[in-house]
VEXDREN-457163 format. One record per residue: residue in one letter; x, y, z of N, C-alpha, C in turn. Coordinates in pm, 1 decimal, padded with zeros to 6 digits. Atoms other than C-alpha are relative to their C-alpha. Layout:
BEGIN
code nu nv nw cau cav caw cu cv cw
A X Y Z X Y Z X Y Z
...
***
This chain:
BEGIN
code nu nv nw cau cav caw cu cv cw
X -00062.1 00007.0 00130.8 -00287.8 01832.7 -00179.9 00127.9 00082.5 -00002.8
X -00121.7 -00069.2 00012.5 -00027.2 02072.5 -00113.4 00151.4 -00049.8 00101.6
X -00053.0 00037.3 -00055.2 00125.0 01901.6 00130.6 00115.5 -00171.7 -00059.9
X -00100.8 00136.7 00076.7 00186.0 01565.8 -00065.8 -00001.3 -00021.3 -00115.6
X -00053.1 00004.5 00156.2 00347.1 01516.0 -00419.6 -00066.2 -00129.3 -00026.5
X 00022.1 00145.4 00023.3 00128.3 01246.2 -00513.0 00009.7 -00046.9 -00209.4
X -00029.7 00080.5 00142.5 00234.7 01266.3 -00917.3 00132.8 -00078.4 00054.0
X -00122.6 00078.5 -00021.6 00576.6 01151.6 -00750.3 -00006.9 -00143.9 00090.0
X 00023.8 00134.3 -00115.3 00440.2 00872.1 -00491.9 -00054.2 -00109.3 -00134.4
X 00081.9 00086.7 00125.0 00230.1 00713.2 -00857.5 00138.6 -00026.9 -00083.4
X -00090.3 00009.3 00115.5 00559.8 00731.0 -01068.9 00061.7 -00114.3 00037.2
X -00034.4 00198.4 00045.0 00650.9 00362.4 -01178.7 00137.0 -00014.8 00142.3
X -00136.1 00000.3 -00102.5 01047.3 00493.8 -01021.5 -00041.2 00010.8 00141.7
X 00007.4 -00021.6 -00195.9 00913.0 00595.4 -00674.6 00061.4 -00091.9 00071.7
X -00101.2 00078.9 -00078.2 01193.1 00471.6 -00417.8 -00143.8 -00013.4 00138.3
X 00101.8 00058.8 -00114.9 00897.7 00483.7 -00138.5 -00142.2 -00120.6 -00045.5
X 00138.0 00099.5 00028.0 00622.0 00173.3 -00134.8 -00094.6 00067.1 00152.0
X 00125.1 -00035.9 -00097.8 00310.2 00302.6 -00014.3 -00097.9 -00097.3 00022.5
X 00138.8 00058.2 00005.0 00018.8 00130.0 00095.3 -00109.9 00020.9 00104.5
X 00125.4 -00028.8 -00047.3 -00312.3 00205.9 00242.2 -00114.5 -00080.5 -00021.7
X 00050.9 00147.9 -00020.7 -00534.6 -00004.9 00359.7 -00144.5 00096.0 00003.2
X 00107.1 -00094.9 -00025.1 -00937.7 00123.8 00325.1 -00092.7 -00129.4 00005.1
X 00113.7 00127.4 -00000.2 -01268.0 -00081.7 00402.8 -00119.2 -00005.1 -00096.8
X 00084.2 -00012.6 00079.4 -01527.7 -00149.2 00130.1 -00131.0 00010.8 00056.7
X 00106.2 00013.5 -00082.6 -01873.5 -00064.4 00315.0 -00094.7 -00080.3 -00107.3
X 00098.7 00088.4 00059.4 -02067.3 -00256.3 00090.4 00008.8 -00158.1 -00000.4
X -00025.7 00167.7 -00004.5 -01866.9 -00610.8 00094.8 00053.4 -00021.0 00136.3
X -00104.6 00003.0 -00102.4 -01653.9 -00516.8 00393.8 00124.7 -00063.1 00003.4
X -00103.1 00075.0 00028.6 -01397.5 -00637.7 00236.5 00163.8 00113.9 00019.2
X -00132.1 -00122.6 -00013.6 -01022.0 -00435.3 00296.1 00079.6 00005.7 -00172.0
X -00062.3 -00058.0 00163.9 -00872.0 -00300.4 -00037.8 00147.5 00120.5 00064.7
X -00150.2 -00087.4 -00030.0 -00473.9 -00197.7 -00028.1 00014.3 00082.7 -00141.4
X -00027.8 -00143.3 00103.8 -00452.0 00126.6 -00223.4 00157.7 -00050.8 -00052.9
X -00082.8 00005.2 -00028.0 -00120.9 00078.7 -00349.2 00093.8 00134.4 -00109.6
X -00021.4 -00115.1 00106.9 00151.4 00343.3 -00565.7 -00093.0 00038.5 -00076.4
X 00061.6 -00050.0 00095.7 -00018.0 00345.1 -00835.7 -00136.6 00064.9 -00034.4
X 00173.3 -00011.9 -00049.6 -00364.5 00384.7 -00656.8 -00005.8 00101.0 00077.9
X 00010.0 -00113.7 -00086.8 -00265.7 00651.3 -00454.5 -00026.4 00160.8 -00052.8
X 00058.0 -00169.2 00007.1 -00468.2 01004.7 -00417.4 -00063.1 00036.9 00055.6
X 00034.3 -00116.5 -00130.0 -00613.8 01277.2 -00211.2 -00132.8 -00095.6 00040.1
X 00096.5 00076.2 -00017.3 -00944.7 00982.0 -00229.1 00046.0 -00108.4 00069.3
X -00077.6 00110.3 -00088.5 -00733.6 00706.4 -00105.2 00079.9 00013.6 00140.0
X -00083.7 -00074.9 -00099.0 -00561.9 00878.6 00144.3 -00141.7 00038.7 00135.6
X 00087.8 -00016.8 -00058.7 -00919.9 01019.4 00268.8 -00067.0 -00077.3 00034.7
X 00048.5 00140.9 00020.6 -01015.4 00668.9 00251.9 -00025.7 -00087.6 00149.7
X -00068.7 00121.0 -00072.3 -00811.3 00482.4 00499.0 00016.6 00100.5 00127.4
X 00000.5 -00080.3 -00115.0 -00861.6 00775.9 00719.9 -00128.1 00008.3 00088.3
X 00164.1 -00046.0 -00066.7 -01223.1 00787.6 00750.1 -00061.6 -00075.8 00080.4
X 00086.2 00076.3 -00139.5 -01378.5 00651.3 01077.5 -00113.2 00036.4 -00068.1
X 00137.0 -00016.2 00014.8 -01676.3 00508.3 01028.3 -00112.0 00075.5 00115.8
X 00074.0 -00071.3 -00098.1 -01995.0 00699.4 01155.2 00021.6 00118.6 00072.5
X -00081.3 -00134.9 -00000.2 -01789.4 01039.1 01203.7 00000.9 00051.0 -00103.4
X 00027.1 -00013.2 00112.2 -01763.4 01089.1 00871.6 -00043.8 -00036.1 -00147.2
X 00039.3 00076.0 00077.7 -01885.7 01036.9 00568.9 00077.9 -00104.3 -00117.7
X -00069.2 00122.9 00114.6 -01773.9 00719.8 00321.8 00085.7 00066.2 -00111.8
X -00083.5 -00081.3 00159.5 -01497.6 00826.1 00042.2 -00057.3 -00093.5 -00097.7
X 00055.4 00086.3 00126.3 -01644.4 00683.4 -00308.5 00130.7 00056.3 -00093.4
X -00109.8 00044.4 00067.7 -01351.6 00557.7 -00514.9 -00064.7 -00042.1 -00121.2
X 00038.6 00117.3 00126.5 -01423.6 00408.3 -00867.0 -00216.3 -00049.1 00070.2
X 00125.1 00055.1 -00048.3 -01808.6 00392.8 -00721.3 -00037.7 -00105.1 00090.7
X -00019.7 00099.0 -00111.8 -01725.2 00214.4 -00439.6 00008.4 00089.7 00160.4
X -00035.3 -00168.2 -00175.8 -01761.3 00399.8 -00083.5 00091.2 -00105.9 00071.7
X -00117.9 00066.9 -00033.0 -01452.9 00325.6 00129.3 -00036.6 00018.2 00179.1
X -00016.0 -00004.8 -00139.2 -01410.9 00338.2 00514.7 00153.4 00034.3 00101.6
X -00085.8 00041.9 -00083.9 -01105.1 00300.5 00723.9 00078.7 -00104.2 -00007.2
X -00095.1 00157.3 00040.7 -00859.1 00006.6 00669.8 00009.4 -00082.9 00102.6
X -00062.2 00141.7 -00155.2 -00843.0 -00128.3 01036.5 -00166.3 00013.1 00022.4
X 00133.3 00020.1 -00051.5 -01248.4 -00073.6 01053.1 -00001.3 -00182.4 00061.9
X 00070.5 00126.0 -00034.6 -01289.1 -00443.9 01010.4 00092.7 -00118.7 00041.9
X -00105.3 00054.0 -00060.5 -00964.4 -00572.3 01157.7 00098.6 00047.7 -00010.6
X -00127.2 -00025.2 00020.7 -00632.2 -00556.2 01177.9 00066.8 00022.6 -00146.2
X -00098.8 -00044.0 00106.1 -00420.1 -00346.0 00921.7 00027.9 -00092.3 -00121.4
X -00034.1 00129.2 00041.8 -00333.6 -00606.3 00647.9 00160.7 00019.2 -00049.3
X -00135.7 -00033.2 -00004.3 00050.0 -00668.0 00618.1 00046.4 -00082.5 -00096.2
X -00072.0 00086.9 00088.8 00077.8 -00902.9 00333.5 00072.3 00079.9 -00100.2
X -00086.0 -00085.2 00130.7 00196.8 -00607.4 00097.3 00146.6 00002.9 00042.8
X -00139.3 -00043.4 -00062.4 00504.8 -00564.1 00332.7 00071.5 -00130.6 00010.0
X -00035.1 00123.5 -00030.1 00545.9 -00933.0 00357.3 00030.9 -00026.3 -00182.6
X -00083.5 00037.9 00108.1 00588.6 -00977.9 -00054.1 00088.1 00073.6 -00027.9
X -00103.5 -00087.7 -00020.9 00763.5 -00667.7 -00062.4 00118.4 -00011.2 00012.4
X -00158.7 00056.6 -00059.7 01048.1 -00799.4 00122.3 00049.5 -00110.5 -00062.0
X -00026.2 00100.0 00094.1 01038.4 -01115.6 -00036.8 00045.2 00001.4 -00116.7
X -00018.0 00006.2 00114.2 01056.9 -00998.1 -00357.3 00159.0 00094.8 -00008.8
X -00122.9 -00042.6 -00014.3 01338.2 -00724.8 -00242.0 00112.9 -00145.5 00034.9
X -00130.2 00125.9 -00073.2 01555.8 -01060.1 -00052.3 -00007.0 -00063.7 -00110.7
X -00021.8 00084.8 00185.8 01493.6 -01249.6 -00411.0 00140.6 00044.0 -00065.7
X -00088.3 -00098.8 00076.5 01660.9 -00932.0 -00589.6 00138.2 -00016.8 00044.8
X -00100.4 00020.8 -00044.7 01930.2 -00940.1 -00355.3 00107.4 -00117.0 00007.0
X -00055.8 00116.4 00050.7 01987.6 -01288.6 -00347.9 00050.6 -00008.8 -00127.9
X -00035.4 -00004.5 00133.2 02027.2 -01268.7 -00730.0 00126.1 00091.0 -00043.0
X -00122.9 -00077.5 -00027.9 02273.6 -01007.5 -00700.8 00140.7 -00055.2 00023.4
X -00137.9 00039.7 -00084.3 02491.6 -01159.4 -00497.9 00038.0 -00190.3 -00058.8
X -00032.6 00126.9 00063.8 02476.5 -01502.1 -00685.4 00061.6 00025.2 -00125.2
X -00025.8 -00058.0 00099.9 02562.2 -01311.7 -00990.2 00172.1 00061.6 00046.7
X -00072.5 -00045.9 -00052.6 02840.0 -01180.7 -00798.9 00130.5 -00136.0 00042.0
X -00082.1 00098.3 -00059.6 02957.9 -01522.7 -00658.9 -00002.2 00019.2 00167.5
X -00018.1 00025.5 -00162.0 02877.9 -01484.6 -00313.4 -00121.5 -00102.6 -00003.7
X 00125.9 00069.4 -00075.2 02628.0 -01672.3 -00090.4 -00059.7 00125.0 00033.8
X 00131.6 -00067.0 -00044.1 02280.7 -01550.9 -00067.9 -00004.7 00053.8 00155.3
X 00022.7 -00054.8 -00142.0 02297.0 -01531.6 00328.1 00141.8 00117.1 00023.9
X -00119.2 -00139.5 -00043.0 02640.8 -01288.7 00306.2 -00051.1 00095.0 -00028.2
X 00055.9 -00084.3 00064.5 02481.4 -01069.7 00114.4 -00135.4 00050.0 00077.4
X 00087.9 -00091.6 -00090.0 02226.4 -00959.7 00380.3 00078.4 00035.3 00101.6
***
C-alpha cells in the first residue's frame, strides 16, 4: 500500500490503463480487474499461485492468478487501442486530414 497510489490508478482521469487479470476458483472463469477495480485485493489476486497460497476473496468471490487457467487475456488492450485509433481518427477528420496520416 505504500508503494502504490491506488486512489490515483481508480480516478476516472488516470492517464495509465491498468488491467489485471485474476482466476475465479469456483467457475474458473478469468475476471479483468480493471481502473476502477483496482486494490491491494486485486493486485493480490492476479498474483496468487494457486496451491502456494491462499485464494484472495473479492466481493465473496475467491480469486487465483490470471494466467492459472490460460493465457493472460488481451482483449482489454485490443479495445483499448481501438477505441484510442477511433479518437484519433476523429481528430484528424475534424481537422481535415486522412485518418491513416494521422497515425
Amino acid at each position: 500500500m505504500d508503494s502504490v497510489d491506488f486512489t490515483a490508478l481508480t480516478a476516472k482521469d488516470c492517464p495509465v490503463k491498468l488491467y489485471l487479470a485474476a482466476t475465479n476458483v469456483r467457475t474458473g472463469k478469468g475476471k479483468v480487474f480493471t481502473n476502477a477495480e483496482i486494490s491491494v485485493d486485486s493486485v493480490l489476486a492476479s498474483a496468487c499461485l494457486p496451491f502456494l497460497f491462499q485464494a484472495v476473496e473479492i466481493d465473496g468471490e475467491a480469486y487465483w492468478d490470471g494466467g492459472y487457467t490460460g493465457n493472460p487475456p488481451i482483449f482489454p488492450l485490443i479495445y483499448t487501442a481501438r477505441a484510442a485509433m477511433s479518437s484519433l481518427c476523429n481528430r484528424a477528420r475534424r481537422a481535415g486530414r486522412n485518418c491513416r496520416t494521422a497515425r
